[in-house]
N, C-alpha and C positions, 0 to 999 in steps of 0.2 A: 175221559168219561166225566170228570168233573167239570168240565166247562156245560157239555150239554146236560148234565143235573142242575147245574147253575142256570142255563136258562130255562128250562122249563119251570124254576120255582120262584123266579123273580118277577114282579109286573111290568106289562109296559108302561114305562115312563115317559108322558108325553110331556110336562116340564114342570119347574122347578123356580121357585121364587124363595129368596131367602134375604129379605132387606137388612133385617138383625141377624149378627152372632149367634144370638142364643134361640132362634125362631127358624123356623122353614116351612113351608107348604111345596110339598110334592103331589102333582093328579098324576095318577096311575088310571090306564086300561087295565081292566082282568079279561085277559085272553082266556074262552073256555080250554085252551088245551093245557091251562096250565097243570103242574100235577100236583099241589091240592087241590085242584075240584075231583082226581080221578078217585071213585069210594066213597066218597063223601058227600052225598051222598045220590044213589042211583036216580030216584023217580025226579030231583031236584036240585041239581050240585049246590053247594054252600062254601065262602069262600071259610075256612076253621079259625079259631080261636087263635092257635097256634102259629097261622098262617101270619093275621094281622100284627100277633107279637113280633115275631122275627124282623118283618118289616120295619119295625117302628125303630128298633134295635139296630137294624142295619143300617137306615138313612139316617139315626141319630149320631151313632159312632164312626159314621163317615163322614158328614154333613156340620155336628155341632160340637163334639164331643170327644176326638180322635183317644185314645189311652182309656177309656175308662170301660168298664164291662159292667154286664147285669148284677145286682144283687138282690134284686126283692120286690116283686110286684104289692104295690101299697093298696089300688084297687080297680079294679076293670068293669066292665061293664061293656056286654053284649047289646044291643037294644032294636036293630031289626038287623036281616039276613043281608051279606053282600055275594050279589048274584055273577054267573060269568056276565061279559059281554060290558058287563057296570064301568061306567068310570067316576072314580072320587078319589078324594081331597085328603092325603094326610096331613095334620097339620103337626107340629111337634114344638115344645118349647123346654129349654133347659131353664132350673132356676141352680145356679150352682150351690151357694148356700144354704140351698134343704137338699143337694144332690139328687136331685128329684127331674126325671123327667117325664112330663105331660104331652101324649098323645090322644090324637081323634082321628076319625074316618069319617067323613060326610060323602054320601052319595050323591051325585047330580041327578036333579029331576028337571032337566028345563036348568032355566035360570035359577032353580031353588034347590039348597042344600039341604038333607036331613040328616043328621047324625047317625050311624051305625053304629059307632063302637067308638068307648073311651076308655083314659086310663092314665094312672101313674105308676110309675118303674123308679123302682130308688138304684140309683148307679154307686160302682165305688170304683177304685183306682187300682 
């Protein structure tokens, strides 16, 4: 059962750039079936708050960061909706010395990125 809860709650990953250490860009597809959209909401699914957290958390401490875990969101910021069917851009960068890591979501419009959501997450060991 944990494998198929694990995929319906991860995005498709269509790839993955990471020239620095401490940097990465991942573009994810959001499949409508994934299961946050299911509830959240009916007349317009929305991908959650909660959702993009995890995310950033997950491709950080796999990707930049291996040993370290959450301790404290420093501040986030919501700023338009990410819809099914979307594909965008998380970027993420560690600074270790403020044990700080810095995430975004930019949406593709075409060739043009718009931000959806940002933030920073102070990590500890």
């Amino acid at each position: 059962m944990r494998n198929y809860r694990s995929y319906f709650m991860k995005p498709h990953e269509i790839e993955r750039h990471q020239a620095l250490p401490h940097q990465a860009e991942i573009v994810l597809q959001l499949d409508p079936s994934l299961f946050w959209f299911s509830g959240h909401f009916s007349v317009q699914p929305l991908l959650p708050g909660v959702a993009q957290l995890n995310w950033a958390m997950d491709y950080a401490t796999t990707l930049l960061v291996p040993g370290w875990r959450f301790h404290s969101i420093q501040n986030v910021k919501f700023q338009s909706p990410l819809l099914p069917e979307a594909t965008v851009t998380l970027s993420l960068s560690w600074q270790e010395a403020r044990q700080m890591l810095t995430f975004s979501y930019q949406r593709h419009d075409g060739d043009v990125r718009h931000t959806a959501s940002s933030g920073k997450i102070r990590l500890c060991r």
